[in-house]
N, C-alpha and C positions, 0 to 999 in steps of 0.2 A: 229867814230861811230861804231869799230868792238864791237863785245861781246870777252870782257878780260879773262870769263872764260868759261867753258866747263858747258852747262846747259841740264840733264836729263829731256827732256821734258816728255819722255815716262814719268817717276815719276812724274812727274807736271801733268799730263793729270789724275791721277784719281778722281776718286769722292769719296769723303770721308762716311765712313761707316754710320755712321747717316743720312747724306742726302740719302743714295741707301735707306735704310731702309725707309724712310719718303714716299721715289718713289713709295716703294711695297705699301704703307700701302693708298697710293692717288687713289681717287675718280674723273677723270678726269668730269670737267663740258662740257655741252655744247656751243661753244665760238660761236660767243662771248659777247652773254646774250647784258647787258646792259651798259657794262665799259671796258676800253680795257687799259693797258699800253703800254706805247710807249719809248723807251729808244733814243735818242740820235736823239731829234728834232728839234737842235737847229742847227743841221749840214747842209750840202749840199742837202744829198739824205734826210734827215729826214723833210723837209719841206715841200717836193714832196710827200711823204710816205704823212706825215698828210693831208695834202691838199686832196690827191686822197683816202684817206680813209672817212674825213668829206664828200665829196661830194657822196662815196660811200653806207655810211651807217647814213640816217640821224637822227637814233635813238640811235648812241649811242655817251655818254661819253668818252673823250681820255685825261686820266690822262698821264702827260706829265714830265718826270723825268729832270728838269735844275738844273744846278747849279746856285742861285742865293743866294741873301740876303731875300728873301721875298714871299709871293706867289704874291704881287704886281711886283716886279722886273722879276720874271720869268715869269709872262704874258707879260711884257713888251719886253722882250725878242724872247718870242715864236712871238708874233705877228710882232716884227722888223724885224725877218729870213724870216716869209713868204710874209711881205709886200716887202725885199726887190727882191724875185725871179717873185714879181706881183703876189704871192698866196692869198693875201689876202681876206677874205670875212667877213664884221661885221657882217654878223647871224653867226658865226661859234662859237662867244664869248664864248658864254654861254655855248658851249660843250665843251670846253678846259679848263682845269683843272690845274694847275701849280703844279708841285710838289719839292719844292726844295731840293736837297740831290748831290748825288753824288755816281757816281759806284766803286767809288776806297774805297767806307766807308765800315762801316758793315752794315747791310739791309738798303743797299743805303744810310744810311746817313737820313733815316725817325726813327721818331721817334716809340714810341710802337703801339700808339694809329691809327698813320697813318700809318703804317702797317698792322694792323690788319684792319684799315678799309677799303682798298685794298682786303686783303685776301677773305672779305666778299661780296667783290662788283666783282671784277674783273672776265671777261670772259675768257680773252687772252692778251697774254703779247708781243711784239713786238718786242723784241731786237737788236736793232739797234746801238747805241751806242757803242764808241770804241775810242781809243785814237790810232789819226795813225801820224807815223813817218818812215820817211826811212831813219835815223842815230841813232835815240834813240836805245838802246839794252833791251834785253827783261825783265830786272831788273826795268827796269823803265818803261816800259808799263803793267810789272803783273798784279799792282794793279786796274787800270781801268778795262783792257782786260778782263784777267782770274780772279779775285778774284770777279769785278762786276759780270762776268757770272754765276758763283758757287753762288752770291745774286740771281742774278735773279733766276734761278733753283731752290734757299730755295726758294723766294716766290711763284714759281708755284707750288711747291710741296705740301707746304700749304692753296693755294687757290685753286688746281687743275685747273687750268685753260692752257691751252695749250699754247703750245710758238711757235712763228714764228720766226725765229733765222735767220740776215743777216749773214752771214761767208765771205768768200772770196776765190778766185783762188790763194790766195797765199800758202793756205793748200796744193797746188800741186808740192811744191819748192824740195821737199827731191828728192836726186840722184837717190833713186831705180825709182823714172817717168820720169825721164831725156828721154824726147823724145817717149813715152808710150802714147798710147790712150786711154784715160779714159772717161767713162762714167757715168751717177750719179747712177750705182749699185760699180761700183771698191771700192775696200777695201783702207783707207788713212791712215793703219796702223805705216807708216811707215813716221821719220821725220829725221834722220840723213841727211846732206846736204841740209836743213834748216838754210838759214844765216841772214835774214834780223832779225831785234828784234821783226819788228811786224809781220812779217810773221810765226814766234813762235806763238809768244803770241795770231795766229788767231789759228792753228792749235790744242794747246792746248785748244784752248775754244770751237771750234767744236768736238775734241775726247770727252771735258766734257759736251758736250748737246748730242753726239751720246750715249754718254752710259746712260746719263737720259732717251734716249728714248728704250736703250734696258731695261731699268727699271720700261716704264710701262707708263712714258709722253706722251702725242704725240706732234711732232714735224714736223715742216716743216721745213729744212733746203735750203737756196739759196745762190749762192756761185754768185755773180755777179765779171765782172773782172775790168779794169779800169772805172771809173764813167765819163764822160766825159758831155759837156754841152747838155742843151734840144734840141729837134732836130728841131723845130721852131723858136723859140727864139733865141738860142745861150746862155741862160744864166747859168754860168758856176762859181762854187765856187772858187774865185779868189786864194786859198792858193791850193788848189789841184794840183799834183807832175806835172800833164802832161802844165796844161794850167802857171801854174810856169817856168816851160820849157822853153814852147814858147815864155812866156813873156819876160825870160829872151834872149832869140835867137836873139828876135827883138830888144833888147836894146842892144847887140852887133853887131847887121848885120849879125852876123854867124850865123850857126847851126851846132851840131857837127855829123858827117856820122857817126851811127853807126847802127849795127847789127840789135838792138833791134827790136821785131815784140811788136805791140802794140793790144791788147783785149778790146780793146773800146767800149761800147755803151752807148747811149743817156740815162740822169738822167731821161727821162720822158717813158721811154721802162722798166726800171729796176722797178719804182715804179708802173706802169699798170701791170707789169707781177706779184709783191709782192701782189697787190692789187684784182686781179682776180681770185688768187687763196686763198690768205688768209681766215681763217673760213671757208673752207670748209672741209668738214671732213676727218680725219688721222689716221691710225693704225700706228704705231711704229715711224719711222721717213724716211720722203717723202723728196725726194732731189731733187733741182731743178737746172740746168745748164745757167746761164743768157749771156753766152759767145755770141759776137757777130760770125752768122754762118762764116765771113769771116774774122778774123782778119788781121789789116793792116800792112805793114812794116814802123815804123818810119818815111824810106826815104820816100815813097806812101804818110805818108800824109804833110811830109815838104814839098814834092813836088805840091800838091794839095795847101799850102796856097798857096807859091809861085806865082805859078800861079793867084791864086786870088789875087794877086798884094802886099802880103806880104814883106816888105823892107829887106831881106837875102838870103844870101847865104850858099852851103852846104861846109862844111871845113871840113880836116881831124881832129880827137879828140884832137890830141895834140896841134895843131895849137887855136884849140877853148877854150881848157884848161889854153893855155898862155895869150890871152884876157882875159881871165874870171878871171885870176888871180891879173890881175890889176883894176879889178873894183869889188872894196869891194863893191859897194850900188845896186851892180846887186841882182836879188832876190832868184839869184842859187847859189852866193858867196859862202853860209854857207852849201852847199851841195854837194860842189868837191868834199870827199872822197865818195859818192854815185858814181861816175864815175870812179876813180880808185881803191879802195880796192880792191884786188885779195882774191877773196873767194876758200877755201876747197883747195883739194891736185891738181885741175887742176888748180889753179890760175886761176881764171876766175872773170871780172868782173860783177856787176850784169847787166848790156844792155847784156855783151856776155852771162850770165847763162841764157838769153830770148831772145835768137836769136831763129830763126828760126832751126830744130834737136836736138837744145837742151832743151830748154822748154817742159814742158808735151806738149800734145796735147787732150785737152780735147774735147767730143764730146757732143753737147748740142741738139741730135737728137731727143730725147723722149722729152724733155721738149721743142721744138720748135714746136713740135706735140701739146702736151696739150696747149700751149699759143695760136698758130694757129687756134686750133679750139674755143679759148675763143675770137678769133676779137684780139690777141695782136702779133704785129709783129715787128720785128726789123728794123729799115730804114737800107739801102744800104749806104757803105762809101759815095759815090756817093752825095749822100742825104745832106748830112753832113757837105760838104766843104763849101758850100757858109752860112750858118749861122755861123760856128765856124770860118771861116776868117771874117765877118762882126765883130764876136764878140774880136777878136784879134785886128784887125784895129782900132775899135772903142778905145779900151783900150791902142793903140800906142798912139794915138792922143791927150788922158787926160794925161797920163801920160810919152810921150815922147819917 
C-alpha cells in the first residue's frame, strides 16, 4: 500500500485560475433556501447526516449524489442505508431526491441540464463524500477526493450557494505537528510527513476549499476524527478501519498491544454537531474541531471490551501478526502492511506515528464551547463501552 512515488501535494492543492475567478465574480445565496446537496449518503455518517437534517429542516429538499443505474436504483439505495441504521421515515420520500452521478466524473457525472438545474435551486451543498482507504495511495483516491471536491466548488461557485465541507484529522499527519497543539485558528499549511494516500488526498481537498473560502465562499469546515458507532444503539458501519479491527481480534482471540491513542466519537455526536451549526451564517471559512475532549488509548478501550466479556486477549504485535498471517478469511488479512510499513526517515509505523507525543494534539476547546451551548455534547468513553461491546458480541455470535 506505500505511495511508489514522490507526490507534490503543495502543487495539487491549488485552485485553478478560472475557478478563483468564477469565486470573485460569486454572489453567495442565502442557505439554504429551499434545496440542499448532500454528497456521499450512501455511507456511514451520511445517513445520520441526512436523517438529522430531514428531521431538522422540514421544508427543504435534499438532492442526494449516488452512484447508481437510475434515479429508481438510487432511491433504493438511499433508503436501504438508512433503513438499515433504523433511520428510516416514509414521509421523508418525497424530500429526497436521487441524483445519479459520481465525484470522480466531471460535474459529477450529471448531465447539463441537471446541473444547471441544481445551479438554480440549490441553497447549500454538503460535502460529505469521499473514498476512504488506509492502503490505497493517493493516485488512486485523486479522482473521487480532490478532483470531486474541485466539482463540488465549480458548482458552488456557480450556484453560490455555501458549502459545508466534512475534512478530517487526518490533515494534522505532516511532521512539522508531530506533537503540536492545535487549534481550529493554526495554520495547516504544511503536508510533508503526510504518508497515508487518504490522508493526502483529505488535506489536498481542504487546502482547495480553504482557499475557495479565501476567495469569497463561505464555508464551514469540520474535521471529525475516527467515526465510531451511535452512542445508544451501538450501530456501527461494519467496513469502518476500527470496528474491522476488533472484529478481526475476536476471530483471533488476540489483540495486538500497540501504542496507538484512538480519537473516537459517536456517529450520532458528529452529525448533531454538523447538524446545529450548519446554515447558519458564515464569513470566510469557520472551523470546527469534532475531536472527542478525552481521546482513548487502543489498550483503554481493548481493555474495556474485555471486560464486558469480549473473548481476547492483549498480545505483543508480532505474536498477533503471525496469527493473522495464517488466516487469509480474517477481515484484517488484506490490511497487514497497515501495521508494518515503516513510514518517512524515523521509520515509524502508522499505530506508532499515533501514539501518544507523537500525534498532533489538537484542541477542540472553542468548538466544544459553541456545541455546549447548542444542547450538543460529547458522551464520555465511559458511556461508550457497553453499547459498542453489545454491538461487538452481537456480531461474534452471527458471524463467529
Amino acid at each position: 500500500g506505500a505511495e511508489l512515488e514522490q507526490v507534490d501535494l503543495g502543487a495539487e492543492a491549488q485552485l485553478p485560475a478560472d475557478l478563483l475567478e468564477q469565486l470573485g465574480a460569486m454572489t453567495a445565496k442565502v442557505a439554504p433556501a429551499q434545496a440542499v446537496l448532500l454528497t456521499g449518503a450512501t455511507g456511514f455518517l451520511g445517513a445520520f447526516l441526512l436523517a438529522d437534517q430531514l428531521q431538522r429542516h422540514p421544508d427543504l429538499t435534499f438532492y442526494c449524489l449516488v452512484r447508481a443505474e437510475g434515479d429508481g436504483d438510487g432511491r433504493a439505495r438511499l433508503r436501504s442505508n438508512l433503513e438499515h441504521y433504523g433511520l428510516w421515515q416514509d414521509a421523508w420520500a418525497s424530500r429526497i431526491v436521487a441524483l445519479p452521478g459520481d465525484l470522480a466524473q466531471q460535474r459529477l457525472g450529471l448531465d447539463d441540464t441537471t446541473w444547471q438545474g441544481l445551479v438554480s435551486r440549490l441553497g447549500g451543498i454538503l460535502h460529505n463524500g469521499a473514498q476512504l482507504s488506509y492502503v490505497a495511495p493517493y493516485g488512486q483516491l485523486k479522482a473521487s477526493n480532490v478532483s470531486g471536491t474541485l466539482e463540488v466548488l465549480r458548482l458552488a461557485a456557480e450556484s453560490g450557494a455555501p458549502l459545508e465541507y466534512i475534512s478530517s484529522t487526518s490533515v494534522y499527519e505532516a511532521s512539522a505537528y508531530r506533537g503540536q497543539e492545535l487549534d481550529e485558528t493554526s495554520d495547516l499549511s504544511a503536508w510533508q510527513g503526510i504518508h497515508l494516500g487518504y490522508s493526502q488526498s483529505k488535506w489536498v481537498s481542504e487546502r482547495l476549499v480553504w482557499q475557495a473560502a479565501q476567495a469569497g465562499l463561505p464555508v464551514r469546515l469540520y474535521r471529525p476524527p475516527l467515526i465510531a458507532g451511535h452512542s445508544k444503539s451501538g450501530a456501527w458501519h461494519e467496513q469502518d478501519f476500527l470496528h474491522r479491527l476488533v472484529r478481526g481480534c475476536l476471530a483471533l482471540r488476540q489483540a495486538p498491544a500497540l501504542p496507538m491513542e484512538l480519537d473516537l466519537v459517536p456517529v450520532d455526536y458528529v452529525a448533531q454537531a454538523i447538524g446545529a451549526l450548519a446554515w447558519t451564517p458564515v464569513e470566510s471559512c469557520d472551523v470546527l474541531h469534532l475531536h472527542h475532549p478525552r481521546p482513548v488509548l487502543w489498550q483503554t478501550f481493548l481493555e474495556g471490551l474485555i471486560d464486558q466479556g469480549a473473548p481476547m486477549e492483549s498480545v505483543p504485535l508480532t505474536q498477533w501478526l503471525e496469527a493473522l498471517a495464517n488466516e487469509p478469511r480474517n477481515p484484517l488479512y488484506p490490511l497487514q502492511p497497515f501495521f508494518t510499513h515503516q513510514w518517512g526517515p524515523e521509520q515509524l509505523t502508522y499505530p506508532e506515528l499515533n501514539a501518544p507525543g507523537m500525534r498532533a494534539r489538537p484542541s477542540c476547546a472553542l468548538s466544544r464551547s459553541r456545541l455546549s451551548a447548542l444542547g450538543v455534547e460529547c458522551p464520555d468513553f465511559e458511556q461508550l463501552v457497553d453499547p459498542y461491546a453489545r454491538t461487538f458480541l452481537a456480531d461474534l455470535l452471527v458471524h463467529g
